[in-house]
N, CA, C and O atoms as a DFTB+ gen file, in Angstrom:
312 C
 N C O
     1  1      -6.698       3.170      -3.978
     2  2      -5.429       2.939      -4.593
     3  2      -5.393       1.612      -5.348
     4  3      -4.526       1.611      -6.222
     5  1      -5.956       0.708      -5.271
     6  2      -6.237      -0.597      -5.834
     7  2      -7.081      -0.525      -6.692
     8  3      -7.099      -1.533      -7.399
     9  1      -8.248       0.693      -7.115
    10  2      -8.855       0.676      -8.135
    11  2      -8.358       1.351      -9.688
    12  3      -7.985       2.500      -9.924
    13  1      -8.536      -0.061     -10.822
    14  2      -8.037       0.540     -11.893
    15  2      -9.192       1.685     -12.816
    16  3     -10.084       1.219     -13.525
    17  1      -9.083       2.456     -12.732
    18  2     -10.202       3.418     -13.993
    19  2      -9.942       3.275     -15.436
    20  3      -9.191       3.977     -16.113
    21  1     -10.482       2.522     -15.725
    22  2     -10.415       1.763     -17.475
    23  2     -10.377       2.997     -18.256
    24  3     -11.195       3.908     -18.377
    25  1      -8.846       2.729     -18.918
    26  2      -9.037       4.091     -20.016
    27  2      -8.284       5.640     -19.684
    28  3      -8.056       6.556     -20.473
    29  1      -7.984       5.542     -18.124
    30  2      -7.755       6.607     -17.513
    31  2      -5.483       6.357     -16.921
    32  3      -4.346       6.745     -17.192
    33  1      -6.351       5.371     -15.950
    34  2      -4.860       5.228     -14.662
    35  2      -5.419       3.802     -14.335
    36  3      -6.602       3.496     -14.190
    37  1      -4.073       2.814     -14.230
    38  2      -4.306       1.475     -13.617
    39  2      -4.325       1.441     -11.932
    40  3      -4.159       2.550     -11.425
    41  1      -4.430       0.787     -11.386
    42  2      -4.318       0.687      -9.783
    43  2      -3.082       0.868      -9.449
    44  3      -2.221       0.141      -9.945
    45  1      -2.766       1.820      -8.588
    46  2      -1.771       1.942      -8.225
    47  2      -1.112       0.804      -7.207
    48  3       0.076       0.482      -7.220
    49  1      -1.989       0.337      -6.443
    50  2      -1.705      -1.636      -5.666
    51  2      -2.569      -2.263      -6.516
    52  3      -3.578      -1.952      -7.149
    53  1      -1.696      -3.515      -6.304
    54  2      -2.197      -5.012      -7.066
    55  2      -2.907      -5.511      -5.842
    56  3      -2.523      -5.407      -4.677
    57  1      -4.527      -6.335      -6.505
    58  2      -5.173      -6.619      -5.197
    59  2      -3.991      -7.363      -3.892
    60  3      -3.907      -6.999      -2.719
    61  1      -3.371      -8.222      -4.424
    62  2      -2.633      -8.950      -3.102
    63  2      -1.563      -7.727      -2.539
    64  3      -0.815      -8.116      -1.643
    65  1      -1.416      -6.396      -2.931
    66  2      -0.542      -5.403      -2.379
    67  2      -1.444      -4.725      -1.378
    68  3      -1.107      -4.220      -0.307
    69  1      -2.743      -4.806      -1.951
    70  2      -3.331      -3.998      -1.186
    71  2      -4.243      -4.401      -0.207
    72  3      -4.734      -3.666       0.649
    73  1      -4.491      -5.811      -0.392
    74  2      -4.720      -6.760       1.293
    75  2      -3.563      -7.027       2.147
    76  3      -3.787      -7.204       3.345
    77  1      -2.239      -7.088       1.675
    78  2      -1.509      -7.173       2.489
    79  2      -1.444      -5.456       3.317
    80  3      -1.758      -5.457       4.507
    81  1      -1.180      -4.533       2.890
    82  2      -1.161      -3.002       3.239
    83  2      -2.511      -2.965       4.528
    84  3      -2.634      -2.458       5.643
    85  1      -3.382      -3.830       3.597
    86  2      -4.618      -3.278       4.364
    87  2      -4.329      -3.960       5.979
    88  3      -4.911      -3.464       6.944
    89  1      -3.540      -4.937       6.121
    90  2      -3.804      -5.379       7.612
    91  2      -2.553      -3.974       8.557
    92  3      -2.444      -3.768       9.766
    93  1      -1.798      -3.260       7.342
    94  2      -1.151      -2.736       8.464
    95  2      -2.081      -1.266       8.587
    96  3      -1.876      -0.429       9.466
    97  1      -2.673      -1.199       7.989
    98  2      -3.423       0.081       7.716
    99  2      -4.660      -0.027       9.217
   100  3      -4.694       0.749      10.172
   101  1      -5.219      -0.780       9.066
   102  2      -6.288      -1.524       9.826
   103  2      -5.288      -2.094      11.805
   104  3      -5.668      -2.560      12.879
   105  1      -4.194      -1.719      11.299
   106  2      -3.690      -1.976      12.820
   107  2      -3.716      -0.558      12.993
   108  3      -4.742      -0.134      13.525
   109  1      -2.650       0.472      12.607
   110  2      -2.924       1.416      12.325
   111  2      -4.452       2.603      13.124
   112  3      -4.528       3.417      14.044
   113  1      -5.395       2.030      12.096
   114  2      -6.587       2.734      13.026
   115  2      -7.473       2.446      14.299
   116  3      -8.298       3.118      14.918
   117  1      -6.818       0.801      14.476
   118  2      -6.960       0.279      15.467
   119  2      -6.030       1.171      16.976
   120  3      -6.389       1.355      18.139
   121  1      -5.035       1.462      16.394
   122  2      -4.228       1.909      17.389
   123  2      -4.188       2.935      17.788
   124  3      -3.721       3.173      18.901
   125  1      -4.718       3.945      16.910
   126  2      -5.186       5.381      17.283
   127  2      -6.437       5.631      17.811
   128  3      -6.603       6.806      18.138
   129  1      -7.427       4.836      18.005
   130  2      -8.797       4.901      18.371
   131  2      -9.002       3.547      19.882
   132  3      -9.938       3.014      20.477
   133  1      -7.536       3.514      19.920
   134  2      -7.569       2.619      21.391
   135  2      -7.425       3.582      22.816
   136  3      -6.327       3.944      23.237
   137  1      -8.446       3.853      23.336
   138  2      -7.976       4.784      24.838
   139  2      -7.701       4.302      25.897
   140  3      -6.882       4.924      26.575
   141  1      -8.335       2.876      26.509
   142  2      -8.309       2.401      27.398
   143  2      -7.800       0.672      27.789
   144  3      -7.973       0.022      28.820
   145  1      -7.209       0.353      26.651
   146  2      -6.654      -0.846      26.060
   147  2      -4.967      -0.946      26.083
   148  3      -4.297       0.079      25.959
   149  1      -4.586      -1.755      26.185
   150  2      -3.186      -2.190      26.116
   151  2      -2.981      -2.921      24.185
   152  3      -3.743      -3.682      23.588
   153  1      -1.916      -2.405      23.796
   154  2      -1.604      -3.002      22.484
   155  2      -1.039      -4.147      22.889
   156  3      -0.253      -4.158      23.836
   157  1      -1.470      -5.546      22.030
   158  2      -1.097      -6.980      21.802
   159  2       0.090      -6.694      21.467
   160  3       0.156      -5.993      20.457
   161  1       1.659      -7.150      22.233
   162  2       2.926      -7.493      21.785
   163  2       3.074      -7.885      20.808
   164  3       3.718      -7.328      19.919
   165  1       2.290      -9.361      20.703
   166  2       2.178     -10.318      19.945
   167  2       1.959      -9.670      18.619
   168  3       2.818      -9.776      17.744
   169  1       0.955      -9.066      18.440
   170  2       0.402      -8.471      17.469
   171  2       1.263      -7.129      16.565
   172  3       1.241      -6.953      15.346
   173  1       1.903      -6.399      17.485
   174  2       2.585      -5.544      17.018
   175  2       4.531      -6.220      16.650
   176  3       5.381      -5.563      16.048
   177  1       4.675      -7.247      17.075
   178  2       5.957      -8.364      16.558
   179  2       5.534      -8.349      15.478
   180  3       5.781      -7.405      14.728
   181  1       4.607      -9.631      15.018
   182  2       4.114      -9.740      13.945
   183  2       4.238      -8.407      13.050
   184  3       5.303      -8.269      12.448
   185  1       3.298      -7.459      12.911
   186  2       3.412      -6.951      11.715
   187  2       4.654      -5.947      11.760
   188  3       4.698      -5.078      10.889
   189  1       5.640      -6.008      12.694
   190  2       7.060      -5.785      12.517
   191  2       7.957      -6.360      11.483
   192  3       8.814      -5.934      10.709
   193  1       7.325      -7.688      11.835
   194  2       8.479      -8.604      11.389
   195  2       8.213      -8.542       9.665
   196  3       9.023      -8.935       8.826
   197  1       6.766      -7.900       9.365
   198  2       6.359      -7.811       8.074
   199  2       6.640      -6.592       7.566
   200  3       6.275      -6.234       6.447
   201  1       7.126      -6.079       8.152
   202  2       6.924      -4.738       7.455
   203  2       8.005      -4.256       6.431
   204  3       7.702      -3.422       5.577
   205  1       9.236      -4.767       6.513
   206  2      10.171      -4.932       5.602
   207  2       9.910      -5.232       4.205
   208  3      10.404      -4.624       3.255
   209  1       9.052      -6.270       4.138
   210  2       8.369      -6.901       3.071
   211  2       7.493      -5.792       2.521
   212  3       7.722      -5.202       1.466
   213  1       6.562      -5.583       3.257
   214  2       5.354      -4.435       2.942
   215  2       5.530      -3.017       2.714
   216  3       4.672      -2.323       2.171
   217  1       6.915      -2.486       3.232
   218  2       7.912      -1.509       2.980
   219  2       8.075      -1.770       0.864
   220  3       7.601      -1.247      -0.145
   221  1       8.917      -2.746       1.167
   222  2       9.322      -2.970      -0.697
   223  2       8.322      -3.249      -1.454
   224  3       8.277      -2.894      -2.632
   225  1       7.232      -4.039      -0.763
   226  2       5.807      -4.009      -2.524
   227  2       5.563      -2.342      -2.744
   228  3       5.475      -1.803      -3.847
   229  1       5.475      -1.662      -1.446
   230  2       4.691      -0.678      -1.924
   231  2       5.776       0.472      -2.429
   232  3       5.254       1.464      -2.939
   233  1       7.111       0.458      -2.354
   234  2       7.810       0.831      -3.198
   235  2       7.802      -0.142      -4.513
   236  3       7.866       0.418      -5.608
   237  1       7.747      -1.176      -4.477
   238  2       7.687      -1.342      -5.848
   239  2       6.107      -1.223      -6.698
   240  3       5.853      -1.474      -7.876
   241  1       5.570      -0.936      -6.039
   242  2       3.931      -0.220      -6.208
   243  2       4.461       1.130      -6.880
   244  3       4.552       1.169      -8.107
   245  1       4.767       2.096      -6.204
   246  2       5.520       3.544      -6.494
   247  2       5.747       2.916      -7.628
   248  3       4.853       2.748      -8.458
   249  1       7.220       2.414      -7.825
   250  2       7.796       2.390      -9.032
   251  2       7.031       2.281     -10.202
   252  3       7.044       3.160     -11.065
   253  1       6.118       0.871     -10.312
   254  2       5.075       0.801     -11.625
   255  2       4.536       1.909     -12.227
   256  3       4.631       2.385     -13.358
   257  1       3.727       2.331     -10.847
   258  2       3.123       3.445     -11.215
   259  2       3.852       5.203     -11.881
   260  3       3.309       6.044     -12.597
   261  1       5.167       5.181     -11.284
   262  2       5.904       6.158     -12.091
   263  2       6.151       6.189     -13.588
   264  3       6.102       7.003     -14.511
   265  1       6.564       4.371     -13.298
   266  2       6.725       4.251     -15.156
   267  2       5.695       4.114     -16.026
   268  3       5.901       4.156     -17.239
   269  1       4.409       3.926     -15.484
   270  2       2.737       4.637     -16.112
   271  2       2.779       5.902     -16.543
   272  3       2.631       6.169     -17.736
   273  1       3.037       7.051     -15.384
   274  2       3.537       8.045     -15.236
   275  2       4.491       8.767     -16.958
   276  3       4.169       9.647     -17.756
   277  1       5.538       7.958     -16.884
   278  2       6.202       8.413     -17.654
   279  2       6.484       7.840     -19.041
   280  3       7.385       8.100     -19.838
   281  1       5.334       6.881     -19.114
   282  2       4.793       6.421     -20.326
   283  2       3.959       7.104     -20.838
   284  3       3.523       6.816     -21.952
   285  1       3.488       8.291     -20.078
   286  2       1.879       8.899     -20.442
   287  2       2.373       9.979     -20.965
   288  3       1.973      10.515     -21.999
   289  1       3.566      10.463     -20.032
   290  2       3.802      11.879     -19.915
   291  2       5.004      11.585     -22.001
   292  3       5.010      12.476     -22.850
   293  1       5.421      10.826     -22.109
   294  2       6.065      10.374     -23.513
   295  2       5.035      10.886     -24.045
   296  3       4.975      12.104     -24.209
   297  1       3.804       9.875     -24.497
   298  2       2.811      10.013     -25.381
   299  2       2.291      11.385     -25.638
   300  3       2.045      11.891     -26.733
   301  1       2.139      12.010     -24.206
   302  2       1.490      13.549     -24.614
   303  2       2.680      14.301     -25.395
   304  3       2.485      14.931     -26.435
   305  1       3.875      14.168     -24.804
   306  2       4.936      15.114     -25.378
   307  2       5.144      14.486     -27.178
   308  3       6.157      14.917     -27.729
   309  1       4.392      13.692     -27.887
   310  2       4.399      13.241     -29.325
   311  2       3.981      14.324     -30.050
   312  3       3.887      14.247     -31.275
């Protein structure tokens, strides 16, 4: 999702959208592949308290990318 294809479609995340994403992504598979472990409080506060934030880039990620979307979809309909 962070990679742009020159010529084609830009990245749909901006690198700093998509290192931030990546730590919740990366808790994420951490947490499904835990069997015998207790989840860090600490750890799951934290990217609570972020997620509000990380909620709106990646809607405003969506958004860019729609209006790519419907910049393209203009041009073909010329």
């Amino acid at each position: 999702m962070s990679l742009e294809v020159e010529g084609l479609r830009p990245a749909f995340l901006l690198p700093e959208e998509a290192d931030a994403l990546d730590e919740l992504r990366g808790f994420r598979h951490l947490y499904r592949n835990l069997y015998d472990k207790d989840i860090e409080s600490a750890k799951t506060e934290a990217l609570q308290a972020k997620f509000s934030a990380l909620a709106s880039m990646f809607f405003a990620a969506h958004e860019r990318y729609l209006h790519f979307l419907e910049e393209t979809a203009a041009l073909v309909d010329k």
